[in-house]
N, C-alpha and C positions, 0 to 999 in steps of 0.2 A: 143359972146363966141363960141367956137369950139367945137360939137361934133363931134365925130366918131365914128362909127355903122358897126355892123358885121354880113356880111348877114349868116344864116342857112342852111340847105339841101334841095336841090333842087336848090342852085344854080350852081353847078356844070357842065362843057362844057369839053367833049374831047380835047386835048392841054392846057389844063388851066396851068398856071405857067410855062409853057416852056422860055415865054419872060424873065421872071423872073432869072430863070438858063443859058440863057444864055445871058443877062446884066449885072450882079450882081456875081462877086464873092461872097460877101456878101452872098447871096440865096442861089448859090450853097453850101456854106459849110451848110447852114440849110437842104434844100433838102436832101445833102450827109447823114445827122445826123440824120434826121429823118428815111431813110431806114434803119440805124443800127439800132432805139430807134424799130421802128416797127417788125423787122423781114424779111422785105418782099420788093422789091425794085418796093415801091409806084410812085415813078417818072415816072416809064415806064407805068403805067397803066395812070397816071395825063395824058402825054405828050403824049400819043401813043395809049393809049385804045380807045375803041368805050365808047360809052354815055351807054349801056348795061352794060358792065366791071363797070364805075363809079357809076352804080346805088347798085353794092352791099356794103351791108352794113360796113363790115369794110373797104372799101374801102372810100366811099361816106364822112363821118362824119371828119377821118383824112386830105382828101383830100382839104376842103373846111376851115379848119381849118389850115393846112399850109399855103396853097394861102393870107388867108389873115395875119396871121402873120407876114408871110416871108416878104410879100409886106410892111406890117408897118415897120417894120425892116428896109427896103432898103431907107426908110424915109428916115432917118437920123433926122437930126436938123430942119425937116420940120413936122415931126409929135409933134406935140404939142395942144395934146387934154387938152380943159378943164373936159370936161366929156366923159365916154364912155355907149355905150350898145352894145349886143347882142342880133340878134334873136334864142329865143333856145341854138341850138349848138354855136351857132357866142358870146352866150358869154363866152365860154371857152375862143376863141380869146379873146373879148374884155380884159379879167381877166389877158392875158399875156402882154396883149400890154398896160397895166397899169401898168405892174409891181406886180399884186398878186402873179402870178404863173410866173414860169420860164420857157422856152420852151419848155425842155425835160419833168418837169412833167404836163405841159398844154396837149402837146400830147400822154402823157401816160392817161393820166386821159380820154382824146378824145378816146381814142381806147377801152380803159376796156367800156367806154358807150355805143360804139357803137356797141360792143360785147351783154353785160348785157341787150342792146334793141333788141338785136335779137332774143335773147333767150326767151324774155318775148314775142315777138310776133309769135315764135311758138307754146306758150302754150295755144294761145285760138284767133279760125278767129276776128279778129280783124280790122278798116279801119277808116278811116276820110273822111268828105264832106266837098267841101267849101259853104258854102250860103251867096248870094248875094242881095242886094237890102232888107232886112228887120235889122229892129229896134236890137239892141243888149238882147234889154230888153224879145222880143218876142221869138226869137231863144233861149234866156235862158228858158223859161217860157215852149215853147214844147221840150228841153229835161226833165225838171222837170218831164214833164207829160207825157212821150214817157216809157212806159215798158221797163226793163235791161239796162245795162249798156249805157248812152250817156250823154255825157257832152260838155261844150263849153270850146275849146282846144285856139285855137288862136284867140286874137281878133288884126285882123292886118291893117285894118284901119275901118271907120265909112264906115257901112253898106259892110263887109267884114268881116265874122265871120270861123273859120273854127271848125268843130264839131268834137267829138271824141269815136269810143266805138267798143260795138258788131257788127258785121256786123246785123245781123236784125235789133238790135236795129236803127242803124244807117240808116237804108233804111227805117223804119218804119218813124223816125222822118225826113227824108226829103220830105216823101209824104205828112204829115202834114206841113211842112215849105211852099212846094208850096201852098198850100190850105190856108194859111197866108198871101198869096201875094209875097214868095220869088221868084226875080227873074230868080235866078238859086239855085238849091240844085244839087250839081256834088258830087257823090261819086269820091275820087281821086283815082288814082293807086301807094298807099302806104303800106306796109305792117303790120300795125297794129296800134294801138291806142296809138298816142305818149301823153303826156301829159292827160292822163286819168289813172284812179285808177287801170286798167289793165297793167300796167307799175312798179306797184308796186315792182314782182318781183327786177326789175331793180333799181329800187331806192335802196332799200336793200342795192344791189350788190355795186353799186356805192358809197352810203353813207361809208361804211368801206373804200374804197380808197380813198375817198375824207378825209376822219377824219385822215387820214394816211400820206396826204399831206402837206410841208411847204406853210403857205399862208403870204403873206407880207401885210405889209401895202401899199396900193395903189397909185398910183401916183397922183392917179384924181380921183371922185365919179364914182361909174356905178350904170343906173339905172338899176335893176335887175327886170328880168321876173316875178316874183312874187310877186313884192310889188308894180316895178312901181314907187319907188323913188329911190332917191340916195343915196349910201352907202359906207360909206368906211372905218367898221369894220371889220376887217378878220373872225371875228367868225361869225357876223350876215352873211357875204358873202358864208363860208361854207356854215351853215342853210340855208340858201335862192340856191343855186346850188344843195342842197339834194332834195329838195323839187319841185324843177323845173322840174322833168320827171312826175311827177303826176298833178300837178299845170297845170293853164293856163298860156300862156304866153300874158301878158298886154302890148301889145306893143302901141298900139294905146296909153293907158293912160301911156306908159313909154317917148315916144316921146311926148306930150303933157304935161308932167311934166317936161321935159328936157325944153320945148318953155318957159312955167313960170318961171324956174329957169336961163332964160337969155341967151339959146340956139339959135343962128343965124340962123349958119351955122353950114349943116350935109356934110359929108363927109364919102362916105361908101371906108369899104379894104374890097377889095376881093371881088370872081367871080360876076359878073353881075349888076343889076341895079333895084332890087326888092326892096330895101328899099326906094332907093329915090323916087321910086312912091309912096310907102304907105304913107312917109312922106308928100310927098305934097299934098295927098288927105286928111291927117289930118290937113296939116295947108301949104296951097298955098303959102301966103307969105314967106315962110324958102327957105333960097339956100340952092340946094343941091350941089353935087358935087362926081366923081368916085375919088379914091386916085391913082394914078400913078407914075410908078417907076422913078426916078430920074438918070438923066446920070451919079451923080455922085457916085452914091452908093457903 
């Protein structure tokens, strides 16, 4: 069986989709549509900016979020997912390229979030660490026991945890993790606590646009970041997309649910090649594979 998987922020590169636009009529009319849908003529930043430029925020979330849509798109009759997922942001993708959401309101709903997260990481220093080389179980256990705000944000494969909260807090529970035996605790350079209880604002903000949205029935199951199974009610899919900027994202146990439900072959859209590693450090035996544009699109 075929999935396909949508990588999140931070996959983002200077020139990204340029191939895209200019292969693909197809692309171009999405690119063209989305500079209208946004305001702001995001193309020139994808294709021409510095990696600086891409990293701000309403920039970053839309950007990595076209890339891969546009690219499923330019499919054609070759995209034919049995299941899909997203990491994070990548499942707004995933949501469109199943058919829940429709282009225009996938990357409207991408832009109000990535707004409604900016906002909520101005209102209190905020940061994530990756920690390496220890138990899932352990790294849950010292932030339980870590004073203020820190939780376990992304679990993105086996013995690859990434943490989420106050900045103290967060320095405090990584001096603890090495003293646990981790082999790296790396505070990252991101601007606040994604998928922790300090996002709330944004969930908020988000949840009303998301209840305000047409959601279809799906073409294929996705397994969604916070449950980690497969789902293909609109309503439960809502719920579960409200919920996901506070939630952790369970990718490790969404790709390992995907392998038991008859998943082969993974197949990432869009920029880079971060999933296909995580997948095969969760399970070696799966092909992976990058999705690429088609001549004849």
């Amino acid at each position: 069986m075929n999935a396909y998987i949508f990588p999140g922020q931070g996959a983002q590169f200077s020139g990204m989709g340029l191939d895209l636009y200019e292969n693909s009529p197809l692309a171009q009319e999405y690119f063209e549509k989305a500079n209208i849908i946004l305001g702001f003529p995001i193309t020139d930043i994808m294709f021409e900016g510095s990696a600086e430029d891409l990293k701000e925020t309403k920039v970053t979330q839309p950007a990595i979020f076209l890339h891969s849509v546009i690219l499923a798109k330019t499919l054609g009759d070759h995209f034919k997912p049995d299941m899909v997922a997203g990491h994070s942001l990548g499942e707004f993708s995933a949501l469109v390229a199943n058919g829940t959401l429709n282009f225009e309101d996938g990357l409207t709903l991408v832009s109000q979030r990535a707004q409604a997260m900016q906002k909520a990481c101005e209102l209190q220093p905020s940061t994530m660490a990756a920690v390496l080389g220890l138990e899932d179980d352990i790294v849950e256990k010292v932030c339980a026991t870590t004073d203020g705000i820190v939780v376990a944000a992304n679990y993105n494969c086996p013995g690859q945890l990434v943490i989420s909260g106050e900045v103290d807090a967060i320095n405090r529970a990584c001096e603890t993790l090495k003293e646990e035996g981790a082999r790296r605790a790396l505070v990252l350079p991101v601007g606040g606590a994604f998928h922790s209880p300090l996002m709330e604002p944004a969930r908020e903000e988000l949840a009303a646009a998301i209840e305000n949205t047409l959601f279809n029935k799906p073409n294929c199951p996705i397994y969604q970041n916070v449950t980690a199974s497969a789902v293909i009610d609109e309503n439960e899919i809502k719920a579960n997309l409200i919920s996901q900027l506070t939630a952790p994202v369970r990718w490790t146990q969404s790709v390992q649910q995907m392998i038991a439900d008859g998943a082969t072959h993974f197949t990432e859209v869009g920029p880079g090649k971060v999933l296909q590693g995580l997948v095969k450090k969760i399970n070696r035996d799966t092909e992976t594979a990058s999705a690429t544009l088609e001549s004849n699109a």
